[in-house]
C-alpha positions in Angstrom: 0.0 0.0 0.0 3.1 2.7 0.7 3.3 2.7 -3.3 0.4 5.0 -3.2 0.8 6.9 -0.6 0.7 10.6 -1.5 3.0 12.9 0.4 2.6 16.4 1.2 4.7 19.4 0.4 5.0 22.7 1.6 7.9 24.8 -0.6 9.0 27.9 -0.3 12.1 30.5 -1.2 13.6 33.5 -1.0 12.2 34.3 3.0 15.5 36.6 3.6 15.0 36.3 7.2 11.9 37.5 7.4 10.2 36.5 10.7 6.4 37.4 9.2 6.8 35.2 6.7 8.4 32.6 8.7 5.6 32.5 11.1 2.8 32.6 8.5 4.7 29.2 6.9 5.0 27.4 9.8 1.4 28.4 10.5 0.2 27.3 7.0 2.7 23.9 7.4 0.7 22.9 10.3 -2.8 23.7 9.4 -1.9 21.7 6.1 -0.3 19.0 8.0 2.6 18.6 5.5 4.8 16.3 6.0 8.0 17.6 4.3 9.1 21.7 4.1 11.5 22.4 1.3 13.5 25.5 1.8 15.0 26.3 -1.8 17.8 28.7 -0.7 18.1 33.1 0.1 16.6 31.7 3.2 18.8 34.4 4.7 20.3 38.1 3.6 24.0 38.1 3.0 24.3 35.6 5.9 23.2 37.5 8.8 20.3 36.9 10.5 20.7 32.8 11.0 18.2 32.4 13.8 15.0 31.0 13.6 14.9 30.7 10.1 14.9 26.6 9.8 13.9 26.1 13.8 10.5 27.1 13.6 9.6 24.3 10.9 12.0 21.5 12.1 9.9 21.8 14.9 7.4 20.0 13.2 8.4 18.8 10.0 11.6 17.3 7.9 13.2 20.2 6.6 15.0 19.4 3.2 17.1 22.6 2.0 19.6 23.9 -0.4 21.8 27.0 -0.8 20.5 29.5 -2.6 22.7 33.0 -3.8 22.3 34.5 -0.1 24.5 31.8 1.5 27.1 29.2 1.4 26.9 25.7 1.0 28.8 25.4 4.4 26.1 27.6 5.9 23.4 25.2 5.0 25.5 22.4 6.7 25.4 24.6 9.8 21.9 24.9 9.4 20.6 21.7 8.2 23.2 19.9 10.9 21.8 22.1 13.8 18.1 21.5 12.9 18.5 17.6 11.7 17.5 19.0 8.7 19.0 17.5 5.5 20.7 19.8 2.5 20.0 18.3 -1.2 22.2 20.7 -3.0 24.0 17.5 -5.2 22.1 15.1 -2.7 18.8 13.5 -2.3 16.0 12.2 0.4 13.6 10.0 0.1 10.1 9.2 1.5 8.1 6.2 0.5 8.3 6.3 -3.5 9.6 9.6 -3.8 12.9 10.9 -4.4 13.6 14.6 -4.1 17.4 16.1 -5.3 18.2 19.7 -5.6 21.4 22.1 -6.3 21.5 25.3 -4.9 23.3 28.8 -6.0 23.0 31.1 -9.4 24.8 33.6 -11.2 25.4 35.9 -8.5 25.7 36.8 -4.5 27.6 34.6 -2.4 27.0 31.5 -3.7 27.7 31.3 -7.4 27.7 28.3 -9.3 28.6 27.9 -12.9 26.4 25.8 -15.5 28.5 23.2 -15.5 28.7 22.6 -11.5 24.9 22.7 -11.3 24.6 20.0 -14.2 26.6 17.2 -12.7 25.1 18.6 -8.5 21.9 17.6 -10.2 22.9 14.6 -11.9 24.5 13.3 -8.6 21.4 13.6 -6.7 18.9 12.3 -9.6 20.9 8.7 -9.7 20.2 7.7 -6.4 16.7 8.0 -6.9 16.1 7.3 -10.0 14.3 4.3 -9.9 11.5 5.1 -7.5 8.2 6.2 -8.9 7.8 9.6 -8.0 10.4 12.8 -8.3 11.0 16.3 -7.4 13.9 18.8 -8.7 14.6 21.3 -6.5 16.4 24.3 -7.5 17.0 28.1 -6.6 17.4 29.8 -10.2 15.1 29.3 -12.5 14.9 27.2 -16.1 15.8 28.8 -19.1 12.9 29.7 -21.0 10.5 30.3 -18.7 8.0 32.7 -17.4 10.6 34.3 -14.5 12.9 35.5 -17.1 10.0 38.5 -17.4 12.1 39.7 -14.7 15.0 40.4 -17.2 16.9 37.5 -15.3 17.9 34.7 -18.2 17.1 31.4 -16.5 19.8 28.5 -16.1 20.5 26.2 -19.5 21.5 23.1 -16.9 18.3 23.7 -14.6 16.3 23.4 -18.4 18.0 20.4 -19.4 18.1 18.4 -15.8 14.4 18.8 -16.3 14.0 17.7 -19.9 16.1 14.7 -19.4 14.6 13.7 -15.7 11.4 14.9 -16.3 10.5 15.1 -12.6 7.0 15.4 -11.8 7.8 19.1 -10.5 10.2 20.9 -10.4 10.6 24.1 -7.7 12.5 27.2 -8.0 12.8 30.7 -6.2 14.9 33.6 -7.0 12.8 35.6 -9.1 10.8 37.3 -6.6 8.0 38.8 -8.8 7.3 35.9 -10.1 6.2 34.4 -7.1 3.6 31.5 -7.5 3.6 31.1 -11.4 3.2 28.1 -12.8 4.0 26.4 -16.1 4.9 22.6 -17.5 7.8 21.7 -19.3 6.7 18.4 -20.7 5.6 16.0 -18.3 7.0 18.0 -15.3 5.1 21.2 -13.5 7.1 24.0 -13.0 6.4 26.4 -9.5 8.3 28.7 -8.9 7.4 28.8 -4.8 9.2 32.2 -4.3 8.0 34.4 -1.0 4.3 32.9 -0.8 5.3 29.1 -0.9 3.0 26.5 -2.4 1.6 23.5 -0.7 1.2 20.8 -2.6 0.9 16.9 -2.9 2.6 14.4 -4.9 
């Protein structure tokens, strides 16, 4: 019976620290009853600020997260290590039949990754769960062609082509702040960018 168990998703980027929107998620996770909270990276500004930014969920949830421009991989560690959270920047976790992988970072800030190094972070994750019926990709910049880069940012050529060849059944981004909560499909897979509001949903 496990292979049809759904599981539920609350996703969210971009939340720089701010403890309103912290405390509306956390509200939203629980009154939702999720059972997984994906933080996909600029959790904080420039680094500062580290506090009850991951607490407040891992309270109550599993708490996957990745880097996004705003911090280091090594602060994520930190984080996820102090929370018994789990970072999925070139990593994976899995729950029942799903899979989840991620790479953090973009093309700017602190944490800057080129095309190449989010390609095979991505790749790295995806083969360990492969096999299992359900995926997600997460990510913090955006695909290439896609409806955040009204926002004059171009999106990321690996991000588009980890998605194409995976074909997750959704993939989640942040970064583009405007662009909060628009969604599109790239073949089989649906496309969220989960920036600021977060989405909840169930896979």
């Amino acid at each position: 019976m496990e292979k049809q168990r759904k599981t539920k998703i609350l996703a969210v980027g971009d939340i720089h620290a701010n403890s309103t929107s912290i405390k509306r998620l956390v509200e939203t996770a629980k009154k939702e009853n999720v059972d997984i909270v994906i933080l996909a990276g600029d959790l904080t500004i420039a680094e500062r600020d580290l506090k009850n930014i991951v607490g407040p969920f891992a309270k109550y949830h599993q708490v996957l997260l990745i880097p996004g421009n705003h911090e280091s991989v090594a602060t994520i560690d930190f984080l996820a290590e102090l929370y018994k959270a789990k970072n999925i920047h070139g990593s994976y976790f899995i729950k029942y039949n799903l899979g989840i992988f991620g790479a953090g970072g973009a093309d700017i800030g602190i944490h800057q990754v080129e095309e190449s190094e989010i390609s095979a972070l991505l790749k790295k994750g995806h083969e360990k769960i492969k096999n299992l019926e359900k995926k997600i990709m997460v990510t913090h910049i955006h695909p290439l062609g896609t409806k955040s880069e009204f926002s004059g940012f171009k999106g990321s050529k690996a991000v588009r082509k980890a998605i194409e060849e995976f074909q997750p059944d959704v993939a989640i981004h942040a970064h583009i702040h405007e662009a909060a909560g628009v969604e599109e499909q790239i073949g089989k897979t649906r496309v969220i960018n989960v920036s600021k509001k977060g989405k909840v949903f169930e896979v």
